[in-house]
N, C-alpha and C positions, 0 to 999 in steps of 0.2 A: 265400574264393578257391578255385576248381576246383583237387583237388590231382593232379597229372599222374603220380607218383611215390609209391614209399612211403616217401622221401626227401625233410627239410623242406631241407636245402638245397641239394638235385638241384634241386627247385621252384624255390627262390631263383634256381640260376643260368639254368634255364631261361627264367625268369619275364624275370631281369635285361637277358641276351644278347636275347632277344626285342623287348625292349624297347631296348635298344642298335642292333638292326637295322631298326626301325622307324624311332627317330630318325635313323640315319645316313640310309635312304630318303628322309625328311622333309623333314630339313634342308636340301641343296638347293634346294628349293623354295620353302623360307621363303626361303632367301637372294637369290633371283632377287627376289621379293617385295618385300623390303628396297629393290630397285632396283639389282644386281648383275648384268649384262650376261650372259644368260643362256649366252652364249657362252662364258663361265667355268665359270660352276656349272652349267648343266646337260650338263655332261660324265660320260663312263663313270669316267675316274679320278679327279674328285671325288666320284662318287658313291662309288667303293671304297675313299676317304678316310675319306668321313665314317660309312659300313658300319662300316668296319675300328675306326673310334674309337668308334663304338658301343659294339660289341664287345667292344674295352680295358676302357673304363669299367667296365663289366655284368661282365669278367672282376674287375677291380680290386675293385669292390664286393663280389662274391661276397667276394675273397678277404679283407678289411677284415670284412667279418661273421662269417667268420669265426675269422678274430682277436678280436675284439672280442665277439661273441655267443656263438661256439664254445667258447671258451676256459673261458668261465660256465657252461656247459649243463657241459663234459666235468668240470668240477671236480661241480657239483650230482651228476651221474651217478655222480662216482666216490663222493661221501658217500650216496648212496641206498644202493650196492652196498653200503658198509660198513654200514650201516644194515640190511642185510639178511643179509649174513653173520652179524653180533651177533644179530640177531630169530632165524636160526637156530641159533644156540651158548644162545640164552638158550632156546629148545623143548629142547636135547639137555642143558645141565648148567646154566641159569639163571646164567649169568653174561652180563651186559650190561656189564661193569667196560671193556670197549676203546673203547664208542661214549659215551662219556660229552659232554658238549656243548662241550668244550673241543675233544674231539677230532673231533668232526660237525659243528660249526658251518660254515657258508658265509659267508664275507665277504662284507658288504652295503655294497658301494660304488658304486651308482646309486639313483637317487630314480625308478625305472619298474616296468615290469610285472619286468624281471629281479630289479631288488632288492626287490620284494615277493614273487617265488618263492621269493627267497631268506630272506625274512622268514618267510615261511608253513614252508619247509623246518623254521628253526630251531627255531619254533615246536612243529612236530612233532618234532623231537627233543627237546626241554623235555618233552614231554608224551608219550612213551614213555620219557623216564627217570625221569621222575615216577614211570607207570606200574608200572615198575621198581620201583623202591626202595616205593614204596608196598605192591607182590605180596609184596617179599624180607621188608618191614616185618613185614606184617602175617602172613605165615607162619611168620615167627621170633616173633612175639607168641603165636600158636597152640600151637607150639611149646611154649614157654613155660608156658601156661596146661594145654596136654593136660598135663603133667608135675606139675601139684599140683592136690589138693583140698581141702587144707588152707585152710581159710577166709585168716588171718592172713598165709601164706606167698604163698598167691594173689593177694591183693589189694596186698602189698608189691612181689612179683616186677612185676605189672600197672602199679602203679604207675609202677614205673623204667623198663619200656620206654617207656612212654606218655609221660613226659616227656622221652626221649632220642629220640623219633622224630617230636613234634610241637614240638620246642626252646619247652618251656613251662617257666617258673622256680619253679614251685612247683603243689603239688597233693593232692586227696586223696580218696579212694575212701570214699564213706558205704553203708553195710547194712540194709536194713531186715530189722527183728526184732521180731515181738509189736507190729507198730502204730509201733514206735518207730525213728526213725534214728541211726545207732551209729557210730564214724568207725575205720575200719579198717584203714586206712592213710591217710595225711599225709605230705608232703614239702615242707620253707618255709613250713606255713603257723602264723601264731603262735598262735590260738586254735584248733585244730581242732573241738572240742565246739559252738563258735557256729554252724559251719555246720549242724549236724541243726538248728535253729530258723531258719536262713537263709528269706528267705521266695522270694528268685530258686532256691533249692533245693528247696524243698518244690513251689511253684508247676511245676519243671521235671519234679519224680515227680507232681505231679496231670493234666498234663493232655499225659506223655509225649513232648515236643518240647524240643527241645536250646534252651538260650538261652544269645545272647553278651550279657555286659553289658561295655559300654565306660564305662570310667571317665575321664572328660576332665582332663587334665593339672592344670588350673588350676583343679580342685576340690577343695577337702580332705575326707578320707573320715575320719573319727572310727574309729578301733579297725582300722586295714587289715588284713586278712586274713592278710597275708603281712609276710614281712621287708622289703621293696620295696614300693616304691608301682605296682600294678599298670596297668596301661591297657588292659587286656581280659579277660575274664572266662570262660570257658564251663562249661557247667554243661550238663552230659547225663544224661538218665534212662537207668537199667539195668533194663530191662525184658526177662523171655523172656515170648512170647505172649500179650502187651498184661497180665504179673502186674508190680508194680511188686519188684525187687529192689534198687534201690539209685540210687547218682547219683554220677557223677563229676563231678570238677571241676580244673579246669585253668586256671593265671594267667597272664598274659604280661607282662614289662613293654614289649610293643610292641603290634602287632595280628597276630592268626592273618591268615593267606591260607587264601582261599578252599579253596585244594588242604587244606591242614592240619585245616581243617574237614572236607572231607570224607573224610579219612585218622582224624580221631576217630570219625566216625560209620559205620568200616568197623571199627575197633578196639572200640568200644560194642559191636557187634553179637555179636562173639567171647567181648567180658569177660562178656557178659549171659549165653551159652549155659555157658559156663564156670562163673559165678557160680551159676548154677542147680545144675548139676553138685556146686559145695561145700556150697553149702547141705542142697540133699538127702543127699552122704554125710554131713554133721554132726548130719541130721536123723536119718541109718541108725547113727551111733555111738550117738547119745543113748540111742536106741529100744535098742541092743545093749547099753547099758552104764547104765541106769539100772533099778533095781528097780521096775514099773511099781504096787504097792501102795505102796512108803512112799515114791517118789521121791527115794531116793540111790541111789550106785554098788551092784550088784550083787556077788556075791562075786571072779567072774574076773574082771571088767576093776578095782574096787578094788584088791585082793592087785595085781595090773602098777602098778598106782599106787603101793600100797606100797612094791614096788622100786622105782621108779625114786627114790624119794625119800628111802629108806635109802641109795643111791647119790650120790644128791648132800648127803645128810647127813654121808657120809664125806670124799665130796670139797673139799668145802667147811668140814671143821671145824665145823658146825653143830647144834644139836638138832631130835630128834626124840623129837615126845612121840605115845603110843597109849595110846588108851582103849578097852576092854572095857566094855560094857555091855548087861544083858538085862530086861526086865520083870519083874519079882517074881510068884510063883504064876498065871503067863499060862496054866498050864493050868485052873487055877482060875476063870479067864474066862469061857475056852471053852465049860467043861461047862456052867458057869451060863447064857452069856446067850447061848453059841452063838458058829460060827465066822465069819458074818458081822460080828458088835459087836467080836471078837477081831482081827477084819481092821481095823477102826476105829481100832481101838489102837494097833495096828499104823502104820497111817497117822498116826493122832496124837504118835505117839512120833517119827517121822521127821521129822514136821515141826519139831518141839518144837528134834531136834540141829539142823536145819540154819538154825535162828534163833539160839541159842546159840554158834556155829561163828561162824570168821571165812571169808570169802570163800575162801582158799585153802586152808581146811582141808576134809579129804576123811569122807567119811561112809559106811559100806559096809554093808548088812545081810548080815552075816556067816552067818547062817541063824538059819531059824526067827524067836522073838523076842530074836535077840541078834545087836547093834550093834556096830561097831569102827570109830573115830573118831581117824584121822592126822593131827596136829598139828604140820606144820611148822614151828619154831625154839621150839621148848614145851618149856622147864626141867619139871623135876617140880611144881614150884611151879605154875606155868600150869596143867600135867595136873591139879591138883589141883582148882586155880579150875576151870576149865572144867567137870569132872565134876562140882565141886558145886554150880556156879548149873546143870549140865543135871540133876540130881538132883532139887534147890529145883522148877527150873521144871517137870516133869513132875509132880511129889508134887500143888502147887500146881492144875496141870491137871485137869480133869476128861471125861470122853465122855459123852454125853445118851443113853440108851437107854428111847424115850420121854418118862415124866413120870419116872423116874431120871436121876439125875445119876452119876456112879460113877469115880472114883479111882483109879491105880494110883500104883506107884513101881518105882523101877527099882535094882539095884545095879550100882555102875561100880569098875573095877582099871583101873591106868593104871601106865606106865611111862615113863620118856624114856633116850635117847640122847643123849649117850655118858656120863651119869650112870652110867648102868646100862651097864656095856661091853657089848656082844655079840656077836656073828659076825653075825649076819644078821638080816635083818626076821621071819623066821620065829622067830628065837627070842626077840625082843620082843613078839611077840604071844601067845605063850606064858607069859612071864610077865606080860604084861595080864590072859591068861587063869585067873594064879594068884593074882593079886592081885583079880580076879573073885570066885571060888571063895571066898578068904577074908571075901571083903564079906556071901557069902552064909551062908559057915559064922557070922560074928561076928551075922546076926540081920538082914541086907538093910535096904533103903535107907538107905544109905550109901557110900563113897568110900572107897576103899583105893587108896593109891601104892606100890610098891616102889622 
């Protein structure tokens, strides 16, 4: 329609009235037609009759549309405005908390083009509060994630957003490490270890693409994952720059929405750059805190070990046992076979404690060839064992130096806390060190405990 105005319902009335004086013109004429004695109708004051009634109507309608049309538009208009006021408070302090869709919605009470404006309206607001809460999500997840590097800490923290923001009932974050996947945070789920062999897991780090598995109501799943009988699955690769780092995974007992989906796969992208970030600083402690010949703790990041373990030895009412140990005539090595075959030793010796050793006990090359070996809850009795199956098994040992085969031993002083009361880790390792000294004055390899 030709629009006369910049005004949709200036046009209307124009349109309407126009068309009211058309028919009032008209109409006369039709009615002579009818067979109405034209001496009636076609007079001047019927004709400004039926003008004038044109006119009514055409006013009347205008006025009815706009009741009935305008009343719609002025409500839409006025949720757009709010709609845009909040788009601007959400540019100046990210808060969209006033247009929420309780508060923007448009009631849709016609089945026409207005209540499908009105439908498309809502819809846009559904989908910039999404929007919303998706930005605020995943910047508070950032958040989050910029603030640890801590492998352990990162991937639990990661965790609990990730379930609090995609309303998933259980979950858990797998590591790849050395070829192997390692599970590093867990939430609900009852076997975590089964998933590094999962094969929708493994399949999801081969070939980098997120997979939902739906599990149908009316099947039983042998060994469920979870405390709950799940009904959707997801399973996302943690990947930075196509390197596999890992795989999350996420249960529902309903079905993800599509949005949720792609709210994971904006959250993946964060944990992935993140995850990279942890792994490399744990890869920069290692490198910082391990001895790169014999592969245990070096002497300063060890001794921090120390304390902190003398600290929660006290705290806790616990023992602590320390072992002193050094290779027997290692100069005697050297000159012989040289300072390479002596590095050998070296290395062979280190490996020897950290087989002997349990997991949580600490290994230090203290300098030179001489070891000190922190024994978390280790009576003297333990310190004793320990030092003499690592005694037994080094004597036992040998290093090839060619068609030479060649043998050392070692002598070990060992002490425990609070057997042994002290002030401090320092002066435990001192009497390791005295109880050393005496293993070497009584004639080496052998075990001495204080």
């Amino acid at each position: 329609m030709v629009r006369l105005t910049r005004k949709v319902f200036a046009d209307l009335a124009i349109w309407m009235i126009g068309f009211g004086l058309l028919m009032g013109t008209v109409f006369p004429f039709f009615v002579a037609a009818m067979g109405v004695p034209s001496s009636l109708v076609l007079t001047w004051w019927f004709f400004a009759a039926c003008i004038s009634a044109g006119i009514v109507v055409g006013a009347v309608n205008i006025g009815i549309a706009r009741v009935v049309i305008g009343s719609r538009l002025r409500v839409l208009s006025q949720r757009m405005g709010m709609v845009e006021t909040n788009l601007r408070d959400l540019a100046r302090n990210g808060d969209l908390e006033k247009c929420t869709p309780q508060e923007c919605f448009v009631e849709i009470d016609s089945e026409d083009e207005l209540g499908e404006s009105a439908l498309a309206f809502n819809h846009l607001v559904e989908a910039l509060t999404f929007a919303h809460q998706t930005e605020a999500a995943v910047r508070g997840f950032i958040e989050v994630l910029a603030s640890q590097l801590e492998l352990e800490l990162l991937t639990n923290q990661a965790l609990e957003q990730l379930i609090q923001h995609t309303g998933a009932s259980a979950g858990a974050i797998l590591v790849e490490t050395d070829g192997e996947l390692h599970v590093s945070a867990s939430y609900g789920i009852k076997s975590p270890k089964k998933l590094a062999v999962n094969d929708h897991v493994r399949r999801a780090l081969r070939v980098e693409t997120r997979q939902v598995v739906s599990v149908p109501e009316d099947v039983v799943v042998q060994g469920v994952l979870a405390d709950f009988r799940p009904r959707e699955v997801i399973v996302a690769p943690l990947c930075y720059k196509h390197v596999p780092l890992g795989v999350l995974v996420l249960a529902s007992v309903g079905s993800f929405s599509g949005e949720v989906r792609t709210r994971v796969d904006l959250f993946c992208q964060s944990l992935s750059l993140a995850l990279n970030n942890a792994l490399a600083h744990d890869r920069l402690q290692r490198l910082a805190a391990i001895d790169p010949l014999t592969g245990v703790y070096n002497r300063r990041f060890g001794m921090a070990r120390l304390h902190e373990e003398f600290g929660r030895a006290v705290r806790q009412s616990i023992p602590l046992g320390v072992l002193m140990f050094d290779i027997d005539h290692f100069k005697g090595v050297n000159d012989t076979y040289g300072h390479l075959f002596g590095d050998r030793v070296l290395s062979r010796v280190g490996k020897l404690s950290r087989s002997v050793t349990r997991e949580g006990d600490i290994i230090i090359r203290y300098g030179g060839e001489e070891f000190l070996a922190v024994l978390p809850a280790a009576s003297r009795e333990d310190v004793r064992d320990v030092g003499e199956r690592l005694r037994r098994m080094v004597a036992e040992a040998s290093v090839k130096d060619g068609d030479q085969s060649i043998s050392v031993t070692i002598s070990v002083g060992g002490t425990s806390y609070p057997e042994i009361d002290v002030e401090g880790e320092q002066e435990l390792v001192k009497l390791a060190d005295e109880a050393l000294y005496s293993a070497k004055e009584s004639g080496r390899n052998r075990v001495i405990v204080h």
